[in-house]
KEVEXVEX-209906 format. One record per residue (C-alpha): z, y, x. Coordinates in steps of 0.1 Angstrom, whole numbers, plus 5000, padded with zeros to 4 digits. Each point is the difference from the previous one (the first is absolute). Layout:
BEGIN
ZYX/...
This chain:
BEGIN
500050005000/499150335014/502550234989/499950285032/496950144986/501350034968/501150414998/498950324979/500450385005/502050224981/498650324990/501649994962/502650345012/501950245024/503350035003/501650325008/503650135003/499250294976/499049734971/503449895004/503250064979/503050085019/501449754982/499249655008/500949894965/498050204982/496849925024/500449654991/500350074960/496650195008/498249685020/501849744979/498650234966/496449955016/500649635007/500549924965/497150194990/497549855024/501849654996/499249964966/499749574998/502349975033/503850005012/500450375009/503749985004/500149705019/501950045032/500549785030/504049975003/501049915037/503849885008/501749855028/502449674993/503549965024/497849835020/497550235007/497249874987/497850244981/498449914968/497750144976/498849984962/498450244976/502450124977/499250274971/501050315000/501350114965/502050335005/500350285023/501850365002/502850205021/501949705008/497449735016/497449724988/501049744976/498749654997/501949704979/500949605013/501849734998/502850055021/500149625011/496850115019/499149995037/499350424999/503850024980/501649785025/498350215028/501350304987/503549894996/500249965034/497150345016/500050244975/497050185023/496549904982/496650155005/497650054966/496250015009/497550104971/496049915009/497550164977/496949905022/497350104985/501950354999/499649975037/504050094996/503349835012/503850114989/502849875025/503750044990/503649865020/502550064982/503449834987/500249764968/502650084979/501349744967/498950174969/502950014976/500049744969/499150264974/496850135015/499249595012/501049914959/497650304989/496849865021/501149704992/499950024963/496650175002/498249765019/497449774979/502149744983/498349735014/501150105037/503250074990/500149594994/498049915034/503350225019/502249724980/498049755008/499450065038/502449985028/498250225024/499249865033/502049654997/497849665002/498849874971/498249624999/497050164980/498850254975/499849734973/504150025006/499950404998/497949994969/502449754981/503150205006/497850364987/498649824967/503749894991/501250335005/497250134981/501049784971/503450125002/499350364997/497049954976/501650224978/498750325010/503050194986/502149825022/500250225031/499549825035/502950025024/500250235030/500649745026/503050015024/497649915029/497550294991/500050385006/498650295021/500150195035/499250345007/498450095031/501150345013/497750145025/500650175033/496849995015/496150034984/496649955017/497150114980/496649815014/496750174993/496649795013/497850195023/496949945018/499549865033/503549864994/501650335002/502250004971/502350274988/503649905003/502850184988/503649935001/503350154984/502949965009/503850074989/502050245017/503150194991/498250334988/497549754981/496749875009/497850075030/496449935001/497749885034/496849895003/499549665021/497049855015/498249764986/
């Protein structure tokens, strides 16, 4: 397979300081506004989610992003799961958001904070009913002999909550983490592989802006 010829230029935009908010929040309500629009049958707040376990090991996973203001980035799991158990022990985590065919990248480190039971009950409860039975039926990340077994244990707990009055309880081992940022990189594709790259980062007096090479 010959994969080091496979490349493109990107010529979609420019980058400039001046086209930046001073606030790194409000820049990425602007790109993340454009990503829905242009993502119309895709997964525009889909986010890569990077942790580090006591052991060191990094992992990954694609997680969705389903709030954001003042206080961080929130995303929902089960909190029997590899990136919970991470977090429990390195609360430092990196979010990465890829809209390629933007030609435009969004890095964020940050901490991941537990989301308190009312706002986790809330999403919860608002969540298409059917998922809210898969996070009963799924123990996130433990072995399982096959998905014939998985499958079994949803369709008895859809007949148990077939009636669609009866409201679906919020799981013990499910809730929410809040990412609150201290550094941004904003990633703008340029041609000849010189991209425009800007970072913010937190300081005392608030946030300070620098442009980086590509």
């Amino acid at each position: 397979m010959d994969l080091h010829n496979i490349r493109r230029d990107y010529q979609r935009a420019e980058l400039t300081q001046q086209q930046l908010a001073s606030d790194p929040n409000q820049q990425f309500d602007r790109w993340m506004a454009e990503a829905i629009a242009a993502y119309t049958d895709g997964d525009p707040t889909a986010m890569t989610l990077a942790t580090v376990d006591a052991d060191h090991n990094p992992h990954q996973r694609v997680v969705l992003l389903k709030a954001n203001d003042a206080s961080g980035f929130y995303f929902y799991t089960n909190l029997g799961s590899q990136k919970a158990q991470d977090i429990g022990d390195n609360h430092r985590v990196s979010l990465h958001f890829s809209w390629l065919s933007m030609e435009r990248q969004i890095s964020i480190r940050g901490h991941a904070q537990p989301v308190d039971r009312e706002h986790v009950a809330t999403y919860f409860h608002s969540r298409p009913r059917a998922s809210q039975i898969a996070a009963l039926a799924s123990q996130q990340s433990q072995p399982i002999a096959s998905r014939e077994q998985l499958m079994q244990r949803y369709q008895q707990l859809q007949e148990k909550y077939a009636n669609t009055e009866q409201p679906i309880p919020l799981p013990d081992s499910w809730g929410g983490f809040c990412v609150e940022p201290h550094y941004f990189e904003f990633w703008q594709g340029g041609s000849h592989r010189l991209h425009d790259r800007f970072c913010y980062r937190r300081s005392a007096d608030g946030w300070t802006i620098q442009r980086l090479q590509p």
